[in-house]
C-alpha positions in Angstrom: -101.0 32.6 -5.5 -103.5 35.4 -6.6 -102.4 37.5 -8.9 -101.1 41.1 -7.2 -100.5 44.7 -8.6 -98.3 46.6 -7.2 -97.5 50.4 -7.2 -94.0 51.4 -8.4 -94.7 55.2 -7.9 -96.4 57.0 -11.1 -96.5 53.8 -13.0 -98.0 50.3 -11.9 -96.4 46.9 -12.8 -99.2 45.1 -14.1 -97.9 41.9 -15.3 -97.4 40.5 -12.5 -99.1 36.8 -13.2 -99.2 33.8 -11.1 -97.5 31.3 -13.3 -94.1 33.1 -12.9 -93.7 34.9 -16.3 -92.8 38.3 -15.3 -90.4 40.1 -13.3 -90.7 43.0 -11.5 -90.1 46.0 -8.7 -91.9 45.0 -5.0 -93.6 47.6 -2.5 -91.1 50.6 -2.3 -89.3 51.0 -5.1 -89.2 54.2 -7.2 -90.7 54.3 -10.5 -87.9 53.7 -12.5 -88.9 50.2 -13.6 -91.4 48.6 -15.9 -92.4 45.4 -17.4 -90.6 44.0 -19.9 -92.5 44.0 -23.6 -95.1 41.0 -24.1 -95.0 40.1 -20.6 -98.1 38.3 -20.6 -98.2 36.6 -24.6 -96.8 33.4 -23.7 -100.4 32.1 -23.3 -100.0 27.8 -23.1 -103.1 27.7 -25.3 -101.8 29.6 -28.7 -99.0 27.4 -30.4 -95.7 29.3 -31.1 -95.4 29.9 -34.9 -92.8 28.5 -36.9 -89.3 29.7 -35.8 -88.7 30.8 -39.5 -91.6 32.7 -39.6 -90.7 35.1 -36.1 -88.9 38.5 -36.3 -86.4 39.3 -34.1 -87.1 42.8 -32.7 -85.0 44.0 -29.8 -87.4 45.5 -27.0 -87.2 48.8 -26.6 -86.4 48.9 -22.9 -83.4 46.4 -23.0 -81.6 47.8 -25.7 -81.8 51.4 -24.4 -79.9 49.7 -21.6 -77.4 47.7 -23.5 -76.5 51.2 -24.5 -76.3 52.8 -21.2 -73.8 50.2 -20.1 -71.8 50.5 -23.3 -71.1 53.9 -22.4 -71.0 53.4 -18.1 -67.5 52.8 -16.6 -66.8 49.5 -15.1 -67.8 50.4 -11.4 -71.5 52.2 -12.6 -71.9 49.4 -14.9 -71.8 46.8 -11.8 -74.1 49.5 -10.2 -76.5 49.5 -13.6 -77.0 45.5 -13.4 -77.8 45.5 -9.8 -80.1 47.8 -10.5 -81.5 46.7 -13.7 -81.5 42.9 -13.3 -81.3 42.5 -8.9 -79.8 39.0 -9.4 -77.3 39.3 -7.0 -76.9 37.4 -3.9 -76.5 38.9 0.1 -73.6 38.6 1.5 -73.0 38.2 5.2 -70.2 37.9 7.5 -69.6 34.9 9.4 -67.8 33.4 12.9 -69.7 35.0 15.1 -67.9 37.0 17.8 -68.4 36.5 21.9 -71.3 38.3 22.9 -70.5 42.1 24.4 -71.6 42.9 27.5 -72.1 46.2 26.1 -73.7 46.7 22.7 -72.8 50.2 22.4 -68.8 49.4 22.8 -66.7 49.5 19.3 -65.9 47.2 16.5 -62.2 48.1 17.5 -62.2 47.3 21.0 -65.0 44.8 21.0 -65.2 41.2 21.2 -63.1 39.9 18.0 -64.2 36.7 16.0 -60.1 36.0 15.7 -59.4 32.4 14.8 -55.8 31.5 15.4 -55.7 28.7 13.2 -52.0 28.2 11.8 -51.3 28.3 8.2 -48.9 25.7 6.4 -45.5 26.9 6.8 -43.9 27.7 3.3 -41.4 24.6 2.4 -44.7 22.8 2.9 -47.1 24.1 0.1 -47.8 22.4 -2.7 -48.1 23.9 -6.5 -50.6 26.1 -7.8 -52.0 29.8 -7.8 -53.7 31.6 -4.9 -57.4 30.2 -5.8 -60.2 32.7 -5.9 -62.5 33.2 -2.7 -65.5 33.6 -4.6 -67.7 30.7 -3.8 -68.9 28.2 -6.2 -73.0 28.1 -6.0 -73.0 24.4 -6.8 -70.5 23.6 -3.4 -72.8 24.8 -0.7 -72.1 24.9 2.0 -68.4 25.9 1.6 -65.4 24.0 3.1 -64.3 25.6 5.8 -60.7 26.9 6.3 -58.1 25.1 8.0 -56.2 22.1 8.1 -57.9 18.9 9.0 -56.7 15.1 9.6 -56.3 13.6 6.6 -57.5 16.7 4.5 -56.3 19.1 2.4 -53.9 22.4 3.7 -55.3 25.6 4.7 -53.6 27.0 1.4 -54.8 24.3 -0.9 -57.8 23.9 -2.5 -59.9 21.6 -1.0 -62.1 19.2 -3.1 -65.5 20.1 -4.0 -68.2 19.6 -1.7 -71.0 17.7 -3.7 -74.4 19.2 -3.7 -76.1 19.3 0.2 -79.6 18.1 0.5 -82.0 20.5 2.0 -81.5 20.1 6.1 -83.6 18.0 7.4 -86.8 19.9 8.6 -87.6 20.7 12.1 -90.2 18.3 13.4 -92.9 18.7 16.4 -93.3 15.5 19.3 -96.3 14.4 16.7 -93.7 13.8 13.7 -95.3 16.8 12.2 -92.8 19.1 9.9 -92.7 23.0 11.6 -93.1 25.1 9.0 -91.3 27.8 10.1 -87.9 26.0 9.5 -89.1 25.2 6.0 -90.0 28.7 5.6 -86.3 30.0 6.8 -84.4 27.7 4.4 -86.9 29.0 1.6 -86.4 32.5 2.3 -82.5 31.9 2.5 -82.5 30.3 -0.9 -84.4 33.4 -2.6 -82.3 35.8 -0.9 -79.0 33.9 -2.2 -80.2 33.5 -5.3 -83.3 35.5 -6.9 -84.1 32.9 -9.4 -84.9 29.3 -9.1 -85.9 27.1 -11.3 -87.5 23.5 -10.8 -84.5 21.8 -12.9 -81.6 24.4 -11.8 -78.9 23.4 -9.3 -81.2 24.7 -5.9 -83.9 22.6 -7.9 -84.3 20.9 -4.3 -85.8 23.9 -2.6 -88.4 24.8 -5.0 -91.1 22.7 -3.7 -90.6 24.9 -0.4 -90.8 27.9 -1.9 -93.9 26.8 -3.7 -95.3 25.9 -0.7 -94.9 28.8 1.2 -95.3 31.1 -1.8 -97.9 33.8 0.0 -96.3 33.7 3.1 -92.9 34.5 1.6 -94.3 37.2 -0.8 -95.8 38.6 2.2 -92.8 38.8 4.4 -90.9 39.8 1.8 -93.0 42.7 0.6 -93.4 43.6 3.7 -89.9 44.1 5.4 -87.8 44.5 2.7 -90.1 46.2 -0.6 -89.3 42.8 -2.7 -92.1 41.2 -5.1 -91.6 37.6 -5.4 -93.2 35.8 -8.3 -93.7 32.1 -8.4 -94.9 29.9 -11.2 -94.8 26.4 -11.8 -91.4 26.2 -13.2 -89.5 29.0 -11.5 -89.4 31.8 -8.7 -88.6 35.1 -8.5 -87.7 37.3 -6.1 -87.2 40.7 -7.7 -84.7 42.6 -5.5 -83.7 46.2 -5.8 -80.9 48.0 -6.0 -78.6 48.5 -3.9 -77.1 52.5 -5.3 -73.8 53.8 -6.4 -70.6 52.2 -5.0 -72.7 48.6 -3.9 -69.3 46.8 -5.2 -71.7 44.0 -6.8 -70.4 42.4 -10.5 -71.7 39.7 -12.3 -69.0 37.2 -13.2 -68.4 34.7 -15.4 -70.4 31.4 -14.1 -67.5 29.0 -15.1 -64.5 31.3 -15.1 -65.2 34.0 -12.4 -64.2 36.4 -15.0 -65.8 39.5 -13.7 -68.2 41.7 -16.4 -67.0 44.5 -18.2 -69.6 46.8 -19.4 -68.9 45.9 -22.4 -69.9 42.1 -21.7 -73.0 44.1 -19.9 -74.1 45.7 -23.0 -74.0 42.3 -25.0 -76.0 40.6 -22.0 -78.9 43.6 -22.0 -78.7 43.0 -26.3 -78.9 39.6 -26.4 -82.1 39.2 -23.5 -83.7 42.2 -25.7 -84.3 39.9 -28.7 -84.6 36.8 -26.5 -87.9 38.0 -24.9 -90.1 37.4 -27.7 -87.5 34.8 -29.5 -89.1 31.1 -30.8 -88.3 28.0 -28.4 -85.9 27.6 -31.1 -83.4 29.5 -32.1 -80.7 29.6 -34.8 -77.2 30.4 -33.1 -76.5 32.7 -36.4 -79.7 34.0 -36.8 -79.2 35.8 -32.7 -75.7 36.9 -33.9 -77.3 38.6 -36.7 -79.9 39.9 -35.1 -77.9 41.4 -32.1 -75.7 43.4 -34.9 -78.9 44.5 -36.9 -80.2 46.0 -33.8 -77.5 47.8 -32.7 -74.2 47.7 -35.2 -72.7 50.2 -32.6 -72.1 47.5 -30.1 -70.1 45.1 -31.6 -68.1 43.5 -29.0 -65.2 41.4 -28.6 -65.9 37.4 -28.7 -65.2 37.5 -25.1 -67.8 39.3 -24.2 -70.4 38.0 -26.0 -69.0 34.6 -25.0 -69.6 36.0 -21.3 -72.6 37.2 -21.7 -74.1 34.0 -23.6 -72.5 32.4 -20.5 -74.7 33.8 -18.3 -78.1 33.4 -20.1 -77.1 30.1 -20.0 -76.3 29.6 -16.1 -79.8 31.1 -15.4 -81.2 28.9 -18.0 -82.8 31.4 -20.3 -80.7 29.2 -23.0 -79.8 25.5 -23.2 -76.6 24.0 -24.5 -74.4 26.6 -25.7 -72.1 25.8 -29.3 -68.6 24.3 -28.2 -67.6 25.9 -31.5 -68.5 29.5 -31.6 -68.1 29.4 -35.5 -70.5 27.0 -35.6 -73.3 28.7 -37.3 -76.0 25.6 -37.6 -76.3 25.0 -34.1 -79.9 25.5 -32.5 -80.3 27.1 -29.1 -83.4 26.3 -26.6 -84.5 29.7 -25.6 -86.7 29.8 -22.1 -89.1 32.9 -22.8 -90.4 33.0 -20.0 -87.3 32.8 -17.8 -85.6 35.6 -20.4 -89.0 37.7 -19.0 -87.9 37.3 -15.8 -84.4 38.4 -15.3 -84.9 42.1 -15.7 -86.4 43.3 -12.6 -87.7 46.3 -15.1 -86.5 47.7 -18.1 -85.4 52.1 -17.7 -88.9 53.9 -17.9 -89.3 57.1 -16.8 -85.0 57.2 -15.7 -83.5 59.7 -17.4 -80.1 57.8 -17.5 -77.5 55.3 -16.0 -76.9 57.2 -12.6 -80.6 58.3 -12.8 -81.9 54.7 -12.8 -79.0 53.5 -10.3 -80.2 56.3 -8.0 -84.3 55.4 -8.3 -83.6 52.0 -8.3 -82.5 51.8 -4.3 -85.1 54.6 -3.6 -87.5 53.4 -0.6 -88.5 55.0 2.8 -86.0 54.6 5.4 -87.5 51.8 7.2 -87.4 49.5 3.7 -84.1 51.0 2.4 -82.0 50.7 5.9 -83.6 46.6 6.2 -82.6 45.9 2.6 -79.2 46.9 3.6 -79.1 44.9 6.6 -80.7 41.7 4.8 -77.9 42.2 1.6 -74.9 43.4 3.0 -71.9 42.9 5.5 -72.6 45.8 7.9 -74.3 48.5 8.4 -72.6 51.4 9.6 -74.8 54.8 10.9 -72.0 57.2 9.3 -72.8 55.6 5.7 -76.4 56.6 6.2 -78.5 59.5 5.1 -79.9 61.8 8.5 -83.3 60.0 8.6 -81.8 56.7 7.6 -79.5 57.1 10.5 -82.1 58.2 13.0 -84.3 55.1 12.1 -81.8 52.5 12.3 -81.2 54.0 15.9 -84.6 54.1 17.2 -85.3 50.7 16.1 -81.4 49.5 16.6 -82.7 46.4 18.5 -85.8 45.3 16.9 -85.6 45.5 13.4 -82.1 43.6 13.4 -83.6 41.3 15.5 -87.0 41.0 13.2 -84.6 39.8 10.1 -82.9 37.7 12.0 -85.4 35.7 13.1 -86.5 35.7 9.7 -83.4 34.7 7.5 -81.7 32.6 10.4 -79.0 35.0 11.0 -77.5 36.3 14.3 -77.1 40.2 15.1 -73.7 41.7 16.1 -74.6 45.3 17.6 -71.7 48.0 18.0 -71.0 51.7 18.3 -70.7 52.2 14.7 -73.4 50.4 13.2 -75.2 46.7 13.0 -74.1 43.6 10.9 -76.5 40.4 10.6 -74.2 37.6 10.7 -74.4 33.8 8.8 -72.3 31.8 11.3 -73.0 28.8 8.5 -71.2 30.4 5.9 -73.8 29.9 3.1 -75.8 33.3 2.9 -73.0 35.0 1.4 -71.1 34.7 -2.1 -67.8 35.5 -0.6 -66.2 33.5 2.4 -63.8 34.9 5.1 -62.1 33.0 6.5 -62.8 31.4 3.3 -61.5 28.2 1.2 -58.5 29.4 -0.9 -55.2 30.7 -0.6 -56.4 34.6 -1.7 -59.0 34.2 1.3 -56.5 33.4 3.7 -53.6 36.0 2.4 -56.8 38.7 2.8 -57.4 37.7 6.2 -53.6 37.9 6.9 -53.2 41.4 5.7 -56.5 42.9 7.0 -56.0 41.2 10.5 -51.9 42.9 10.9 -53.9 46.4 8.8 -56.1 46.5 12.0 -53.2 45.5 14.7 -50.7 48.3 13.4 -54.0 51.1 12.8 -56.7 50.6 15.5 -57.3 53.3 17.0 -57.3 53.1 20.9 -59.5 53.6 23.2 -60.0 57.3 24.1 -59.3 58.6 21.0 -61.7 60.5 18.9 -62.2 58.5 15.5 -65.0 59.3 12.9 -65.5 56.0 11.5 -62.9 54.8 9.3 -59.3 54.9 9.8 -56.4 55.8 6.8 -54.1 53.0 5.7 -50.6 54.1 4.5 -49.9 52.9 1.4 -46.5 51.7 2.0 -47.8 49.7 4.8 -50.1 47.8 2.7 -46.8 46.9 0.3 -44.7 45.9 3.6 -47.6 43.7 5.3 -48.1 41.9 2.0 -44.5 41.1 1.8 -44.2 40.0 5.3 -46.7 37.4 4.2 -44.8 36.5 0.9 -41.8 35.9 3.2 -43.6 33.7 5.6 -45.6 31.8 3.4 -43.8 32.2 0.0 -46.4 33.1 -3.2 -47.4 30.8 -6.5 -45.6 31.9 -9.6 -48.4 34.2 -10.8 -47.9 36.3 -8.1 -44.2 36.3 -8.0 -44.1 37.5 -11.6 -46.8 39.9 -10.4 -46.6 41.5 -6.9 -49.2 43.6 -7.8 -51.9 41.4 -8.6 -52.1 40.1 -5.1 -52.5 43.3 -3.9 -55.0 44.3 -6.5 -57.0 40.5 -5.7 -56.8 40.9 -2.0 -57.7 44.5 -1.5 -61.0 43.8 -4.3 -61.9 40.8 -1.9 -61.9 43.2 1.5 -63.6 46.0 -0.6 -66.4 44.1 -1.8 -66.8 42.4 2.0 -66.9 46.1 3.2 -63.5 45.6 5.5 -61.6 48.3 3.6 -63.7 51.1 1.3 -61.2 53.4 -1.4 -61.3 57.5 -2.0 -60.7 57.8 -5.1 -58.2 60.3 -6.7 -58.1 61.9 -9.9 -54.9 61.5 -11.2 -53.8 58.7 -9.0 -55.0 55.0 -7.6 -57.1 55.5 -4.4 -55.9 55.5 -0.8 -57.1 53.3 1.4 -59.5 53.3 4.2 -59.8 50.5 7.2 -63.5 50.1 7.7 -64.4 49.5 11.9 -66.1 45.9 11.2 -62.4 45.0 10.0 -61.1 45.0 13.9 -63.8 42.1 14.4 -61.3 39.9 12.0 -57.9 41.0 14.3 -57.1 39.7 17.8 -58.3 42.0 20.6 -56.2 44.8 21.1 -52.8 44.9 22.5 -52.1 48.4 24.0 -48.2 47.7 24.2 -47.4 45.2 21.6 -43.9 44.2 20.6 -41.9 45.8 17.2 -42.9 43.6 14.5 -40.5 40.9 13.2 -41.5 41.1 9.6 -38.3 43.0 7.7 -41.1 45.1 5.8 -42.8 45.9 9.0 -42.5 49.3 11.2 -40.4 49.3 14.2 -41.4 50.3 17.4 -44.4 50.1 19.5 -47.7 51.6 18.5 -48.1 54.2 21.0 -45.6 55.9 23.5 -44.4 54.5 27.1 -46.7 56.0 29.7 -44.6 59.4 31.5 -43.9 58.9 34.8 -41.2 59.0 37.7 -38.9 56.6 35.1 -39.6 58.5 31.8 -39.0 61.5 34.1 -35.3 60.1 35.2 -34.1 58.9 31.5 -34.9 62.3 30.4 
C-alpha cells in the first residue's frame, strides 16, 4: 500500500509507512495526536547495536502521559486510554428483535428480543462463583446461553470453544471466492481488535486483511475517520476516541482484572522506554529504567504486573518472568509493535480531559458513524444539536451504509438507532451471555423494565429513574429463586456492583452521579428490547422483595363508580 499523509488539524502525521511501523490518528480527528519518537528508525538495513551499548530514554510523549493517568481518576483514566491508545473493541447488541412495522414506534413498546429460556432451578446448580460475562478473545464465537442436551446448565460455565476457523468464503457459480465476504470478515476483525499480528491468536485473518489492505483503509477512512496501517507482520487500525463517560477499561488479559490508573501510568512508562528499547532486553535493566525516568510513579507489583501483562498479550514483549524477582531473565521486545499501540502520543492537549475531549473531535457525519460502528445504541437525546439533526436526516441510510459494511443488522426506534451483531462476536460483552453474572444481569434488567416502562401515552424524555430499593428487592427475588455462590452470599453487594457495571458498560442502565453519595440509577430505552412486551395490567409480583399491586390504576368506569 502507498504510503499516505494524513492531516490531524494543525499538525500532520507523517510516519505513516507501509510496512506497519507506526501508529496513528485517520481523517477527522483533532490535532491532539502525534507520532510516537523514532517512528521511522527501525530501518531492516542498519543492524541494531549491542543491547549493552543502548540507553533507555523514555519518550517524551508517553511519559507525559504516564503522568496524566497517575493523577486521572479511575473513570477519566479509562477515558485517557481510549483516547490515547484506541485499542478497544465495538460492542454491539445482539438477538435481533421482530421487525416493526413502524420504525418510529419506541424501545419500550416495540418489538422485544425477549428469550424465555428457563434457568436451572436452584437445588440444581452446581458449585462455583457467578463467572464474569466478559468474553474471552481466544473463544470466538461465544457459547451461547441456555441449556442444551447433553451440555452444560445455563448457570454453569460452559467449556471453552476452541479457536473457529475463518468462515468459509462466499463463492460465485464459477468457484470463484466473492471478495466482498472476505472483505466483511476483514473489516470485522479490525474493528474487534485494532491490532493484528501474523503470529497472534486472529493470526488466520491477516492474509485478508492484507489482501484487501487499500480497500479497507479506504472505507475506513472514509466512513468512520480511521487510518489503518498494514505491514508485513501486523495491522493497524488506529481508532479514536470515544469522549468522557465511553465506559471502556482495559483489563487484565488473563485475569479480567480491570486497570486502575495507576496500572495505566505503569503501561504509558513502560511502552515510553520500549519504543526505542534493543530486541533484547534485561528484565532488571526496564525496572530500572522505568524508576530512573520517573521515581514518582512507583507503583504497586500489581500494577506493573498488569501492565507488563498487557504488553505481552499485544505482543510488544515475549515470555514474561514466572518469577518477578528474577532479575536475569531476557525479554523479546517487538519495536515496532511498541510503535504501534499509541494511536498518538499528547501534543498540542493541554491535559487529560483536553486530550479526552480532542481525541473524539470529528464533524458530525464521522463522529455520529463512529458511534454507531463502536457502541450499543445510539440514542438522539445523548447527541449534540447538529449531531442530532444529522443522524435524523440520514436516519435510514447511513445505518444502513455500516451495516452493509460490517455485517450487522439495523434496529430503528423513536429514541435513537442501534446496529446489531445477531452472531454475537462483534462485541466484547455478551447478553444473553455465557455465565451466571450475564444471566443474573439479564434477570434484573428484564423485571427493572417490567415494574418502570413507561406506557404508552405518557410523556418520557428518554430515560426513566430506578428506585434504589427496587434494585436491592429485584436482586433478592433472584437470590431466592436461583440461590447465589458463596462469594456473593458473603457479599450481597458485589453482585449488585458486578451486574449493574455489566448493564452500564452495555448502555442498558447509565448513573448520575452524586457528590456525597453513590449514584442513582437510570433505565436507558434500549433496556425494554431485553423485557417481554408490555403488559398494561400485570399481576402483583410474587417475589417477597417485590412491590405489590398493579402498575397502573383500574380504568374508572360504571364499576369503579359503584365501589366508590
Amino acid at each position: 500500500m502507498d504510503q499516505q499523509d494524513y492531516a490531524v488539524g494543525a499538525t500532520r502525521v507523517a510516519a505513516g509507512r507501509p510496512d506497519g511501523r507506526m501508529g496513528g490518528a485517520g481523517r477527522g480527528t483533532a490535532d491532539a495526536v502525534l507520532a510516537v519518537r523514532g517512528a521511522g528508525a527501525d530501518d531492516p538495513q542498519v543492524p541494531d547495536p549491542p543491547a549493552a551499548d543502548v540507553t533507555l530514554s523514555p519518550d517524551p510523549g508517553l511519559l507525559r502521559l504516564a503522568h496524566w493517568f497517575a493523577a486521572a481518576t479511575p473513570g477519566t483514566a479509562d477515558d485517557l486510554c481510549t483516547a490515547s491508545f484506541g485499542l478497544y473493541p465495538a460492542r454491539h447488541l445482539g438477538s435481533a428483535a421482530e421487525p416493526a412495522a413502524d420504525p418510529g414506534v419506541s424501545w419500550w413498546h416495540g418489538p422485544t428480543a425477549h428469550c424465555a429460556t428457563p434457568v436451572r432451578p436452584r437445588e440444581g446448580r452446581g458449585e462455583g462463583g457467578l463467572r464474569r460475562a466478559r468474553r474471552d478473545d481466544a473463544a470466538l464465537p461465544v457459547v451461547r446461553s441456555g441449556a442444551k442436551p447433553g451440555g452444560p446448565g445455563r448457570h454453569r460455565r460452559p467449556e471453552r470453544t476452541p479457536v473457529a476457523p475463518l468462515a468459509p468464503v462466499a463463492q460465485d457459480r464459477s468457484g470463484a471466492e466473492l471478495p466482498a465476504a472476505e472483505r466483511r470478515i476483514a473489516a470485522r476483525l479490525l474493528l474487534a481488535h485494532p491490532l493484528v499480528t501474523a503470529s497472534g491468536p486472529h493470526a488466520d485473518g491477516f492474509p485478508l486483511i492484507r489482501r484487501h489492505r487499500d480497500w479497507l483503509a479506504e472505507r475506513f477512512d472514509t466512513l468512520l475517520g480511521y487510518r489503518l496501517v498494514v505491514g508485513p507482520w501486523h495491522a493497524r487500525l488506529c481508532k479514536a476516541g470515544l469522549g468522557p463517560g465511553a465506559a471502556r477499561r482495559l483489563e487484565h488479559p488473563v485475569t479480567g482484572a480491570p486497570f486502575t490508573p495507576a496500572g495505566y501510568a505503569q503501561l504509558a512508562l513502560a511502552l515510553a522506554l520500549l519504543v526505542d528499547a534493543p530486541e533484547e532486553l534485561e528484565y532488571r535493566r526496564l525496572l530500572d529504567a522505568m524508576t530512573a525516568a520517573a521515581p514518582e510513579l512507583s507503583a504497586e507489583p500489581a500494577d506493573l504486573a498488569m501492565a507488563l501483562a498487557a504488553l505481552a498479550g499485544w505482543q510488544v514483549l515475549g515470555e514474561l518472568p514466572s518469577d518477578p524477582a528474577d532479575d536475569a531473565f531476557v525479554l523479546t521486545v517487538d519495536r515496532e509493535l511498541a510503535r504501534a499501540v499509541p494511536a498518538g502520543p499528547p501534543a498540542l492537549a493541554d491535559d487529560a480531559a483536553d486530550l479526552i475531549r480532542r481525541a473524539a473531535e470529528a464533524e458530525p457525519a464521522t463522529a455520529v458513524r463512529r458511534l454507531l460502528a463502536e457502541t450499543p445504541a445510539v440514542l438522539a437525546a445523548d447527541l449534540p444539536e447538529d449531531h442530532r439533526a444529522w443522524l435524523r436526516e440520514h436516519r435510514l441510510t447511513a445505518p444502513a451504509v455500516l451495516a452493509e459494511f460490517l455485517g450487522l443488522e439495523a434496529e430503528l426506534r423513536a429514541e435513537g438507532v442501534a446496529l446489531l451483531d445477531p452472531a454475537a462476536e462483534l462485541t466484547d460483552l455478551a447478553l444473553p451471555g455465557a455465565g451466571t453474572l450475564a444471566q443474573a444481569a439479564l434477570l434484573l434488567v428484564e423485571r427493572l423494565v417490567e415494574e418502570v416502562r413507561p406506557l404508552p401515552g405518557e410523556t418520557v424524555s428518554g430515560d426513566v429513574p430506578i428506585p434504589d430499593a427496587l434494585i436491592d428487592g429485584v436482586l433478592g427475588d433472584i437470590a431466592d429463586e436461583y440461590g447465589l455462590p458463596a462469594r456473593y452470599l458473603a457479599d450481597r453487594t458485589a453482585l449488585r456492583r458486578d451486574a449493574l457495571d455489566l448493564l452500564q458498560r452495555l448502555a442498558l442502565i447509565a448513573p448520575t452521579p452524586h457528590p456525597t453519595r453513590p449514584p442513582a440509577w437510570r433505565l436507558r430505552p434500549p433496556a425494554a428490547r431485553y423485557a417481554p412486551a408490555p403488559d398494561l395490567h400485570p399481576s402483583p409480583g410474587t417475589g417477597r422483595h417485590s412491590r405489590p399491586g398493579p402498575l397502573i390504576p383500574p380504568p374508572a368506569g360504571p364499576r369503579a363508580e359503584q365501589r366508590a
